[in-house]
MARFI-490615 format. One record per atom (N, C-alpha, C): x negated, y, z; atom name; residue in three letters; chain. Coordinates in pm, 1 decimal. Atoms other than C-alpha are relative to their C-alpha. Last residue first. Layout:
N
+----------+----------+----------+-------+-------+--------+
|        x |        y |        z | nutor | lumvo | vodren |
+----------+----------+----------+-------+-------+--------+
|        X |        Y |        Z |    CA |   ALA |      A |
...
+----------+----------+----------+-------+-------+--------+
//
This chain:
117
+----------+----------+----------+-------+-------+--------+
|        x |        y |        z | nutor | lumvo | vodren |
+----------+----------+----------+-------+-------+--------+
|     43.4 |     10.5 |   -108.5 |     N |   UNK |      A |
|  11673.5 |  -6610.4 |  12693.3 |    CA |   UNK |      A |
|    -58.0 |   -100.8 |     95.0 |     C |   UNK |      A |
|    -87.3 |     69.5 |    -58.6 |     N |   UNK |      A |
|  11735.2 |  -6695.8 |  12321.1 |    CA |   UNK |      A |
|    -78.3 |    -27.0 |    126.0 |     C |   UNK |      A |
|     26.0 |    120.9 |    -50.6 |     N |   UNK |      A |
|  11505.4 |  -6544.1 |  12073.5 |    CA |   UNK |      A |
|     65.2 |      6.8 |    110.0 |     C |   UNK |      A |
|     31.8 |    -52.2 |   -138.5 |     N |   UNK |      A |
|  11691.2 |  -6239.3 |  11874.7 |    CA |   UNK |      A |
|    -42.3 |   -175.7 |     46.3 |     C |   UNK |      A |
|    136.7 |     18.0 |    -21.8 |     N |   UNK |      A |
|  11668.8 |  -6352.5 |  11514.3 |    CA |   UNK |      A |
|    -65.9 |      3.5 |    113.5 |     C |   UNK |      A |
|     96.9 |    140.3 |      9.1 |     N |   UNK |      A |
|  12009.0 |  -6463.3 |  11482.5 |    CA |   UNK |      A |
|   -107.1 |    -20.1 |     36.1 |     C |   UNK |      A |
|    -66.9 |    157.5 |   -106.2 |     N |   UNK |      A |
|  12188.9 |  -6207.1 |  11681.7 |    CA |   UNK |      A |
|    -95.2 |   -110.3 |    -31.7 |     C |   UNK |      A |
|     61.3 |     15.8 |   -122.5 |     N |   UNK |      A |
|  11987.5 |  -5936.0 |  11464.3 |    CA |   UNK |      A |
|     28.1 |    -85.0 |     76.1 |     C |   UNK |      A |
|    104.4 |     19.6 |     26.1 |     N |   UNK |      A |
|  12132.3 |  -6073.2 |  11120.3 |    CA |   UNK |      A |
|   -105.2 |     33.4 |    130.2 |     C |   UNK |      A |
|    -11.2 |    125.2 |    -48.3 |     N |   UNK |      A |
|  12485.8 |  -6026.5 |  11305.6 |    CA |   UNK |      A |
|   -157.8 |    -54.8 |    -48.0 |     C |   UNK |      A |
|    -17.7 |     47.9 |   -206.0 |     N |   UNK |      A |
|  12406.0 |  -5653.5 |  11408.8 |    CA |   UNK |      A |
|    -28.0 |   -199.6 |    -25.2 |     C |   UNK |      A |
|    110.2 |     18.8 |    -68.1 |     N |   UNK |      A |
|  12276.9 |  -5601.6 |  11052.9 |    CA |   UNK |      A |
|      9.3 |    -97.5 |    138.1 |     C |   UNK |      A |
|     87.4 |    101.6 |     59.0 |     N |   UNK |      A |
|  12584.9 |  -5749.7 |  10851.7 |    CA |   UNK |      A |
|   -153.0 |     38.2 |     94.2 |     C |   UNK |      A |
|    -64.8 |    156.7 |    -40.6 |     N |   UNK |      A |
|  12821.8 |  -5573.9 |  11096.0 |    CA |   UNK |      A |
|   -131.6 |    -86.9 |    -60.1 |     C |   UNK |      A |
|     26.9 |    -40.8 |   -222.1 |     N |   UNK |      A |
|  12653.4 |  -5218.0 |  11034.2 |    CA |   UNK |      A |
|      9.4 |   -135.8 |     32.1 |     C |   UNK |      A |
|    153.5 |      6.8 |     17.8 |     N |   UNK |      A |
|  12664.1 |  -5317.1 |  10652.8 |    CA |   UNK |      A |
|    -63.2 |     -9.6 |    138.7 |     C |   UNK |      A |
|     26.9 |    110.1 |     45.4 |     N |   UNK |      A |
|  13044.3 |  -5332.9 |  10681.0 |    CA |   UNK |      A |
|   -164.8 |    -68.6 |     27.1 |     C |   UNK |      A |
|     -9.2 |     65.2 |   -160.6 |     N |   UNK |      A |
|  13041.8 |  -5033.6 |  10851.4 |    CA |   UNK |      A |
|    -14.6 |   -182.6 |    -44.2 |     C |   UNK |      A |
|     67.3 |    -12.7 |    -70.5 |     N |   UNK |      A |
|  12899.7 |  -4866.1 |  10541.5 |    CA |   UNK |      A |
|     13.7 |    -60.1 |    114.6 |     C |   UNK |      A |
|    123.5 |     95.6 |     81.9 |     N |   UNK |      A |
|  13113.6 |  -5055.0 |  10246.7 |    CA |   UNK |      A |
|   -152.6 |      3.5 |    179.3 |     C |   UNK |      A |
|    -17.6 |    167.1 |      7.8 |     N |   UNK |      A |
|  13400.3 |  -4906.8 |  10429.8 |    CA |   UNK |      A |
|    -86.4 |    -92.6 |     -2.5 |     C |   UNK |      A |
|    -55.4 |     69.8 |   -186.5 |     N |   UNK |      A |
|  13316.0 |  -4592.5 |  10506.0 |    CA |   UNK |      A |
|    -23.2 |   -139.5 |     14.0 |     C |   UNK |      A |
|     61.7 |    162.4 |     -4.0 |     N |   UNK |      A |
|  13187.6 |  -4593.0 |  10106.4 |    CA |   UNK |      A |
|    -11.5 |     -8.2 |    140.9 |     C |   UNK |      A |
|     84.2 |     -7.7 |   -180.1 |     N |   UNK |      A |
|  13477.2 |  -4337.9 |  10049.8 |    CA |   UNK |      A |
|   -102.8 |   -110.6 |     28.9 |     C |   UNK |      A |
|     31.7 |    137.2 |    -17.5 |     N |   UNK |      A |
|  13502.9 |  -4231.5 |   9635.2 |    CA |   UNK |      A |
|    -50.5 |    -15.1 |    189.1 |     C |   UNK |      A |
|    119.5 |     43.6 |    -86.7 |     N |   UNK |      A |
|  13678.4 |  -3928.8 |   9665.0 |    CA |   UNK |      A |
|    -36.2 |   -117.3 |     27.7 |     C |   UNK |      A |
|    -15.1 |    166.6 |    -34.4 |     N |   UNK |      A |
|  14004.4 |  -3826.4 |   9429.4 |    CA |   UNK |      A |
|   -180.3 |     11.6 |     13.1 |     C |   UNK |      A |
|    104.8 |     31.2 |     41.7 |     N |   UNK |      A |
|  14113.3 |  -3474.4 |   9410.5 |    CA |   UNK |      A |
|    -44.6 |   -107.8 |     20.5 |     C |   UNK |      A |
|     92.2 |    122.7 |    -36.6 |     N |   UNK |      A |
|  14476.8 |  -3447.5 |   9381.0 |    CA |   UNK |      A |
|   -169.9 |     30.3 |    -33.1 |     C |   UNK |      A |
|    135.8 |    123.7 |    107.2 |     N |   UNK |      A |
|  14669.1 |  -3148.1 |   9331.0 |    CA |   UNK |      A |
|   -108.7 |    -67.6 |     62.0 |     C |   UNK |      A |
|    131.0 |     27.1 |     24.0 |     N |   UNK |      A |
|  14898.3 |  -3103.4 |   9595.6 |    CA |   UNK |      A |
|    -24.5 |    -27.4 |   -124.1 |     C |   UNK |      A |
|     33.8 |    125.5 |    -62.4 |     N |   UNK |      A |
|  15317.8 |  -3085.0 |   9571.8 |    CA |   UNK |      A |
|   -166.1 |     23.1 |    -13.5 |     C |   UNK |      A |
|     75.7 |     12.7 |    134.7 |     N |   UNK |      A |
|  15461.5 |  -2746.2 |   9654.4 |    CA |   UNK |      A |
|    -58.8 |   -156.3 |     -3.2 |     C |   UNK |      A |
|    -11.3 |    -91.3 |    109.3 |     N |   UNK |      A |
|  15763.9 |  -2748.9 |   9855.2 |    CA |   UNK |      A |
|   -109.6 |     64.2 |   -117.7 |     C |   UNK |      A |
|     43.1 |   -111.8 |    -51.0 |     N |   UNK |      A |
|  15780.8 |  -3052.0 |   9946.0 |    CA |   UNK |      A |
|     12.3 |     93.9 |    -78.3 |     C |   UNK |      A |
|    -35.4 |   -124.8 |     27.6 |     N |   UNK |      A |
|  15976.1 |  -3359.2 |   9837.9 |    CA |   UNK |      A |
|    -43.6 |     91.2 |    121.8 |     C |   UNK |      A |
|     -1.7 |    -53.8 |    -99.3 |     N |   UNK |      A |
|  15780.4 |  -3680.9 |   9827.2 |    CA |   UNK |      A |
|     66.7 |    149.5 |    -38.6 |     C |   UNK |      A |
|      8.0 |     39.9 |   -104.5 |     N |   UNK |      A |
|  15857.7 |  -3925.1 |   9533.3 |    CA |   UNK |      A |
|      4.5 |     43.2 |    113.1 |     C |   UNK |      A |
|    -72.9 |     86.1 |     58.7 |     N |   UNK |      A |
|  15917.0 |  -3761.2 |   9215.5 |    CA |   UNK |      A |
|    -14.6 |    -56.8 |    204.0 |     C |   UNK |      A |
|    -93.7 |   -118.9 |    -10.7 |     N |   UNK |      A |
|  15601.5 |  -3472.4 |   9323.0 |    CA |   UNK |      A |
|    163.4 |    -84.4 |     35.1 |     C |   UNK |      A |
|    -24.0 |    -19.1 |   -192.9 |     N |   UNK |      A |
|  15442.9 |  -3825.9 |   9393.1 |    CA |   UNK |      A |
|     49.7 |    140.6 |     10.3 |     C |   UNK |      A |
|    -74.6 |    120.9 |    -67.7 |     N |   UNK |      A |
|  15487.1 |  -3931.3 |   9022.7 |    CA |   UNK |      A |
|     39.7 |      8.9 |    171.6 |     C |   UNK |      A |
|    -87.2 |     13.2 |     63.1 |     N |   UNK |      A |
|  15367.2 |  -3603.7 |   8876.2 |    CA |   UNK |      A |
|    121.6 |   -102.8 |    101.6 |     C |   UNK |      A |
|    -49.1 |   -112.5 |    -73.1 |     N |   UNK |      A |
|  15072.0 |  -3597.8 |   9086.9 |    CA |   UNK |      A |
|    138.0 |    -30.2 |      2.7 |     C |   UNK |      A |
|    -14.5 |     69.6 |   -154.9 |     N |   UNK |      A |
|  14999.5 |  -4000.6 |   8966.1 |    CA |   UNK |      A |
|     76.9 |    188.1 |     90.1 |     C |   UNK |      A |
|   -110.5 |    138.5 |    -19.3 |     N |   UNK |      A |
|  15061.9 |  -3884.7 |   8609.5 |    CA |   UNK |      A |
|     37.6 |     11.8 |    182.7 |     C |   UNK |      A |
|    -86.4 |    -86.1 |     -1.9 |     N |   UNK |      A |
|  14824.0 |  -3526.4 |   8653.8 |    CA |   UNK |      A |
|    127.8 |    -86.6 |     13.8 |     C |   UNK |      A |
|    -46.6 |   -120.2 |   -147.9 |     N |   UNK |      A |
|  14563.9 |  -3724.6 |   8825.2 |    CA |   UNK |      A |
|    144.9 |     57.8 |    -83.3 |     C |   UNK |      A |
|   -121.2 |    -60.2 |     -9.0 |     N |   UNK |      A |
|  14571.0 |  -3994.1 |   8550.8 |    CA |   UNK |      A |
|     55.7 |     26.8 |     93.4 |     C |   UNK |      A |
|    -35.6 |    -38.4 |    113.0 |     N |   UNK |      A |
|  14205.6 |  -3972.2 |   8412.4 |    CA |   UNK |      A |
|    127.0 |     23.2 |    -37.8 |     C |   UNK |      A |
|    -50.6 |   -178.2 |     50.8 |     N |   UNK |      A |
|  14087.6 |  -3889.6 |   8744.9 |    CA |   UNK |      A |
|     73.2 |     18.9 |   -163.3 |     C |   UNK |      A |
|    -31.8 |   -111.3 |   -115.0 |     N |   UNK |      A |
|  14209.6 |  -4241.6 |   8914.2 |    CA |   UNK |      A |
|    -13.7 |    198.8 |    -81.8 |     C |   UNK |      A |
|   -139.5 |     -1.7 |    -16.8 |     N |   UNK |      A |
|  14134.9 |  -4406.9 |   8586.5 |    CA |   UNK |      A |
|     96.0 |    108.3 |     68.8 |     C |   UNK |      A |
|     20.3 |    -52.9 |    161.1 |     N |   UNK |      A |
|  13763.4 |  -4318.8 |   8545.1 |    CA |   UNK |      A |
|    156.0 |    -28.9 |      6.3 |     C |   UNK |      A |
|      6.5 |   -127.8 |      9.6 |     N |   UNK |      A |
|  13733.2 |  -4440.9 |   8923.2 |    CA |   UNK |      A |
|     -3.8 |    100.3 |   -135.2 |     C |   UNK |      A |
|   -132.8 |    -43.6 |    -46.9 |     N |   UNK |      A |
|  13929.0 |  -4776.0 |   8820.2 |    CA |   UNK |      A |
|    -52.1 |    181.6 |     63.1 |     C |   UNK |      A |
|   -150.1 |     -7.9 |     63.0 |     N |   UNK |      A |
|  13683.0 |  -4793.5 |   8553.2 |    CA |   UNK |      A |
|     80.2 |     60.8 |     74.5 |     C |   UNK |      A |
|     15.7 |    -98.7 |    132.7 |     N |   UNK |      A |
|  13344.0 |  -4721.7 |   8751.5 |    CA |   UNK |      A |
|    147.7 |     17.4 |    -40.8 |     C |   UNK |      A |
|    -42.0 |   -118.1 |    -31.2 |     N |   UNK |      A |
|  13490.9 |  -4955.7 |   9023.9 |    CA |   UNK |      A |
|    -49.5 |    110.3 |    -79.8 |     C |   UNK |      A |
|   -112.7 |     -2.2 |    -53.1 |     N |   UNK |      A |
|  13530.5 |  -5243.5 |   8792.4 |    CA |   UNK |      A |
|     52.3 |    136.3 |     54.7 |     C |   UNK |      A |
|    -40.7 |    -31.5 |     90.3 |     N |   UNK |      A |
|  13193.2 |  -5209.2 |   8676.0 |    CA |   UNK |      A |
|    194.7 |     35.1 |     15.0 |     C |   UNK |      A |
|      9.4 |   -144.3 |     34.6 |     N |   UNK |      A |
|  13063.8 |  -5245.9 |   8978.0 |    CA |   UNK |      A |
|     90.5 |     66.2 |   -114.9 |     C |   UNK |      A |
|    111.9 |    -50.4 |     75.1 |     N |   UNK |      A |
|  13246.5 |  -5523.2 |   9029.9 |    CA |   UNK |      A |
|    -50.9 |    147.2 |      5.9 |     C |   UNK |      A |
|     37.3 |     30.4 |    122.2 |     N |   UNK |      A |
|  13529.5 |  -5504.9 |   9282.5 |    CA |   UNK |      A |
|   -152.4 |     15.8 |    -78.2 |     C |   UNK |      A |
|     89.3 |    157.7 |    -42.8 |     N |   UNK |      A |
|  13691.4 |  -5343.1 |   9572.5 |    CA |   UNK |      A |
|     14.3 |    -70.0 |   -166.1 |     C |   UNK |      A |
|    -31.5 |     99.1 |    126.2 |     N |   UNK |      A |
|  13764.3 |  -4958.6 |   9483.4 |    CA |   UNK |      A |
|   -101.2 |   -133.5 |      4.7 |     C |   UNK |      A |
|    113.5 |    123.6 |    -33.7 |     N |   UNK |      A |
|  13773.2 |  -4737.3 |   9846.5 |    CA |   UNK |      A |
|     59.3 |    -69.1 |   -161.2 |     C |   UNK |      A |
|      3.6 |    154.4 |     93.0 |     N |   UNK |      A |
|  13946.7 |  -4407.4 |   9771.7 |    CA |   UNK |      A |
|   -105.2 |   -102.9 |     17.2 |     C |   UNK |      A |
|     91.9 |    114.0 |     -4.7 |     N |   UNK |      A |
|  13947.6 |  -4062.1 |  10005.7 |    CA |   UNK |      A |
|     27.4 |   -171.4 |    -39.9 |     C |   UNK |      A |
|    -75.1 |    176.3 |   -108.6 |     N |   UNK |      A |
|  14235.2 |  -3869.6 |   9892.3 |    CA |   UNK |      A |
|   -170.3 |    -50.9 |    -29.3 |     C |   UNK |      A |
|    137.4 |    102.2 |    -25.1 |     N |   UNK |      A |
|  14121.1 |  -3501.8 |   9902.3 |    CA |   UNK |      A |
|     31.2 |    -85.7 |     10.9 |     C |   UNK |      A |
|     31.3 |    149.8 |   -101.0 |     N |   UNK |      A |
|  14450.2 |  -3284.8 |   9873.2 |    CA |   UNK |      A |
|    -93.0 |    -38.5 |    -45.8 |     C |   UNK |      A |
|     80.0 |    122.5 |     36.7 |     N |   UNK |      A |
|  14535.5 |  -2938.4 |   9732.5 |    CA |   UNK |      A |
|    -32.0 |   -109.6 |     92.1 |     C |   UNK |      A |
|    -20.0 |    -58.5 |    140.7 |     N |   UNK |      A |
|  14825.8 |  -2641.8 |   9756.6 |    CA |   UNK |      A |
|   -131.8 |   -128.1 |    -80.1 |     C |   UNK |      A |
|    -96.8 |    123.4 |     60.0 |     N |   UNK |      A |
|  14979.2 |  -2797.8 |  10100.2 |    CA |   UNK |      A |
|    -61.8 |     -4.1 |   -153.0 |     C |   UNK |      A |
|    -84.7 |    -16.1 |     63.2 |     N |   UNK |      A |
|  14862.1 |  -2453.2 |  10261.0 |    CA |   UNK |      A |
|     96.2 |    -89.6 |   -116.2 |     C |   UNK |      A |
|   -129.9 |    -91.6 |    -70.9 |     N |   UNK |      A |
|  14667.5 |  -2612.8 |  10515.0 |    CA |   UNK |      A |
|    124.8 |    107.4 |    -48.0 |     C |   UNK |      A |
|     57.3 |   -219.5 |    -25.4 |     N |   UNK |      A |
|  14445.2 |  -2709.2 |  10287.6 |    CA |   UNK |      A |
|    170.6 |     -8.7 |     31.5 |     C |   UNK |      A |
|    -76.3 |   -143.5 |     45.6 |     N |   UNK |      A |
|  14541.5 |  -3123.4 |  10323.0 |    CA |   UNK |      A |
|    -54.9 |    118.1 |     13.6 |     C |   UNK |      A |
|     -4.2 |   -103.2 |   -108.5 |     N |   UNK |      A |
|  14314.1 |  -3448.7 |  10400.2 |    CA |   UNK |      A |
|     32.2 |    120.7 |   -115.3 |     C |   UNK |      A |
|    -83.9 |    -85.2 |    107.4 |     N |   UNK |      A |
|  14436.1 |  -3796.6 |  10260.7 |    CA |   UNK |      A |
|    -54.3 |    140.2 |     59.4 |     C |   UNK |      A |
|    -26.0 |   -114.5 |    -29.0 |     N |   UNK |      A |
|  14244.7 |  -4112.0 |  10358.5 |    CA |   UNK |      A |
|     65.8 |    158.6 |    -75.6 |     C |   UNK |      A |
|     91.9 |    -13.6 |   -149.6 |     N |   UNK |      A |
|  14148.5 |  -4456.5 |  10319.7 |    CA |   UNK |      A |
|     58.5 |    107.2 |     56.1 |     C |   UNK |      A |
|     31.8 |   -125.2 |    -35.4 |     N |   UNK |      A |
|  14363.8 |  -4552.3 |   9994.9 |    CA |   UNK |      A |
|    -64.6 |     40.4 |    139.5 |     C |   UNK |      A |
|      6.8 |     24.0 |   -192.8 |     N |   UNK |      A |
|  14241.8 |  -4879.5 |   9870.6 |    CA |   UNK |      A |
|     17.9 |    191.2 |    -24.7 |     C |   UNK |      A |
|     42.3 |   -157.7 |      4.6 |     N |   UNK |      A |
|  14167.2 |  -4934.6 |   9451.3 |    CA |   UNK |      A |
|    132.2 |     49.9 |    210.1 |     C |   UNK |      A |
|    -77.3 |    -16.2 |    -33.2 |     N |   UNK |      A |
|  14161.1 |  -5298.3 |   9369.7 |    CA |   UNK |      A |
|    -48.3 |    125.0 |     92.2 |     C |   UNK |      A |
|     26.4 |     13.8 |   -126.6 |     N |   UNK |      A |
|  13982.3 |  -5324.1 |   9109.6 |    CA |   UNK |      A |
|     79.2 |     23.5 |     52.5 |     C |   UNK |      A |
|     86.2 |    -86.5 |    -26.5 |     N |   UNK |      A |
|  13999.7 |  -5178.6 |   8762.4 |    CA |   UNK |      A |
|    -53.9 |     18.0 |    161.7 |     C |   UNK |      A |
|     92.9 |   -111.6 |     69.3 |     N |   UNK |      A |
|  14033.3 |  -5366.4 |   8478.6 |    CA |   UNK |      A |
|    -16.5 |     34.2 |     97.5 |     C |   UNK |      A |
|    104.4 |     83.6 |     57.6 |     N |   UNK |      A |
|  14242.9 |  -5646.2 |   8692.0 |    CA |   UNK |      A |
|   -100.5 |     63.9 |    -80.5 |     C |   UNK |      A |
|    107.7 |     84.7 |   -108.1 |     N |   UNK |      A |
|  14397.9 |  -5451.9 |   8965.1 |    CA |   UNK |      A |
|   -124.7 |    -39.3 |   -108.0 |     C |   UNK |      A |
|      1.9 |     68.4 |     65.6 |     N |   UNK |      A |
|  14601.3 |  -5186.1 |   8659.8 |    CA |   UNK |      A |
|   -117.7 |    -71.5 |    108.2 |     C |   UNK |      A |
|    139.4 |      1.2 |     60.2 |     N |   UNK |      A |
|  14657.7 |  -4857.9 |   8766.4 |    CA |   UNK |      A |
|     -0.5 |   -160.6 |     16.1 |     C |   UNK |      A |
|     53.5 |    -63.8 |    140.2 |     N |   UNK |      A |
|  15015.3 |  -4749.8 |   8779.1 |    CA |   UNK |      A |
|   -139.4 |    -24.7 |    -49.9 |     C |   UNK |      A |
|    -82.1 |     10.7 |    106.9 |     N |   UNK |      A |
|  15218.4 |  -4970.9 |   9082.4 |    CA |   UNK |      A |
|    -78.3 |     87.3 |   -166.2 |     C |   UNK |      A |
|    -45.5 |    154.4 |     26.9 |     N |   UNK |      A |
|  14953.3 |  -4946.0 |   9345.9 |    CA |   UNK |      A |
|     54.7 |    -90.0 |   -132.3 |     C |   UNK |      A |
|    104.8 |     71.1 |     34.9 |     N |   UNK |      A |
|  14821.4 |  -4632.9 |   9284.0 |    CA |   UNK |      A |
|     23.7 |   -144.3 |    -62.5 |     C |   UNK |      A |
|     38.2 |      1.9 |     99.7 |     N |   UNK |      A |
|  15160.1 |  -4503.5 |   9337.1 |    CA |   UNK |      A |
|   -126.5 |    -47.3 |   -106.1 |     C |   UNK |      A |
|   -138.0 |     48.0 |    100.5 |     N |   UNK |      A |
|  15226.8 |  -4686.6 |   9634.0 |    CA |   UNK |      A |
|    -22.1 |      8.6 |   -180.0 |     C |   UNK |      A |
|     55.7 |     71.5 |     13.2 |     N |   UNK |      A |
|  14875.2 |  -4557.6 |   9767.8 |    CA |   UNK |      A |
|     60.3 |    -76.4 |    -84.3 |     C |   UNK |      A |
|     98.4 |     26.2 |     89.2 |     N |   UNK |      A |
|  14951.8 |  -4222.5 |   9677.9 |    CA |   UNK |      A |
|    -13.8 |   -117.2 |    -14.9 |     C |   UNK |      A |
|    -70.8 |      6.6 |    102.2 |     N |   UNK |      A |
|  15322.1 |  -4279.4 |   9871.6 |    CA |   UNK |      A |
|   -139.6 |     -5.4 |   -133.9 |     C |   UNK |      A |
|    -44.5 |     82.8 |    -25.9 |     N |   UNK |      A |
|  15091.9 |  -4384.3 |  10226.1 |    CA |   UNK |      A |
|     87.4 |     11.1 |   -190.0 |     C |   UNK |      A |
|     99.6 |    136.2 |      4.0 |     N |   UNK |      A |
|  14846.8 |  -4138.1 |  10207.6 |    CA |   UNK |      A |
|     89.6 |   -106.7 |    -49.7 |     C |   UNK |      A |
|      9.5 |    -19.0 |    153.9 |     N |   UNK |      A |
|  15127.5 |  -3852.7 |  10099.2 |    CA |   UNK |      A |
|   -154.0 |   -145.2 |    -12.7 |     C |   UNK |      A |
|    -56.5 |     67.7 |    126.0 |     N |   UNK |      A |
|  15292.1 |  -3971.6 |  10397.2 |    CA |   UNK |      A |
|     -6.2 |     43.5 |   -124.9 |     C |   UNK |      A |
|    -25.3 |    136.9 |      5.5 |     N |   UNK |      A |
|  15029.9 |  -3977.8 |  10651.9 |    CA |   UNK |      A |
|     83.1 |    -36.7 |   -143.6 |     C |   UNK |      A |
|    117.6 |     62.5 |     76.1 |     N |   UNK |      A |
|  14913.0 |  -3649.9 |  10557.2 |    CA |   UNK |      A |
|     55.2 |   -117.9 |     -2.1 |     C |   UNK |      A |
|     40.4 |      8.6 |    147.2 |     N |   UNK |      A |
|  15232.9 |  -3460.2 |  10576.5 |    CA |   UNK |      A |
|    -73.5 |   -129.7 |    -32.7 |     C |   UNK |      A |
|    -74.9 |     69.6 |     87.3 |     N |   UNK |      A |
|  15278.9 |  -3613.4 |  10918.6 |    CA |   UNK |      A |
|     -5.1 |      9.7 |   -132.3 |     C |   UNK |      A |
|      8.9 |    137.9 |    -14.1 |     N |   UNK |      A |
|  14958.3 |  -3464.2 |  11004.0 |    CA |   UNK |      A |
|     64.2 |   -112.6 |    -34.2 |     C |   UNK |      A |
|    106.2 |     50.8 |     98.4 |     N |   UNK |      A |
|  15022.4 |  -3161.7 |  10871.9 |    CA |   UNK |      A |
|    -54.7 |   -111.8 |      0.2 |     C |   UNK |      A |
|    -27.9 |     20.2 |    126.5 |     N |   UNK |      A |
|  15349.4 |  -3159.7 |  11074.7 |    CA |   UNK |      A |
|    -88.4 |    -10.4 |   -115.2 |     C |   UNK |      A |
|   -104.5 |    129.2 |     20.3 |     N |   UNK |      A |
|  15191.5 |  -3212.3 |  11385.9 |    CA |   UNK |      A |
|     79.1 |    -36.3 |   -122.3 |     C |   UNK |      A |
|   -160.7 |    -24.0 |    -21.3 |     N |   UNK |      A |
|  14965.7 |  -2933.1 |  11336.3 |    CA |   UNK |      A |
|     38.4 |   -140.0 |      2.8 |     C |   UNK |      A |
|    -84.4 |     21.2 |    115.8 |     N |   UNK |      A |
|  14580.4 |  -2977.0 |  11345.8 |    CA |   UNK |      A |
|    144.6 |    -15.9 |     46.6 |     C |   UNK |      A |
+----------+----------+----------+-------+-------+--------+
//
């Protein structure tokens, strides 16, 4: 991968998250985490991988948010990053998060049970 697609990525990770930040609403809809951003090499769409901490219900909403104002949040980061085309967004629930998490909760549930040399 290019050096400049890489920088791309970082800073359309980093201005999505901004915009996230500031337009969707914590308390309806969680708090909505950007993880990741990956580009078509022609700039023309993006994949943001999304973590949403919260109820279930919570993350339902804030994922019912996320696509309900893709064209806003585009909009807003066209406004923000200047390229020469800006991505359309597809938005990816990531459960990375949730999964390593789980990794941790085994390992330490094995520690306990292991009998003691």
């Amino acid at each position: 991968m290019s050096l400049r697609l890489q920088r791309v990525r970082e800073l359309l990770k980093r201005e999505i998250g901004e915009v996230i930040r500031r337009e969707i609403p914590v308390g309806s809809c969680g708090l909505i985490s950007v993880n990741e951003v990956e580009v078509a090499s022609d700039l023309h769409s993006a994949t943001v991988y999304v973590s949403i901490f919260g109820s279930a219900e919570q993350q339902k909403q804030g994922f019912s948010a996320l696509n309900a104002n893709r064209k806003r949040l585009q909009s807003l980061l066209a406004q923000a990053v200047i390229l020469k085309y800006t991505p359309q967004l597809r938005f990816v629930t990531d459960s990375s998060l949730e999964r390593g998490d789980r990794v941790l909760r085994i390992l330490k549930d094995l520690e306990k049970t292991e009998p003691p040399e």
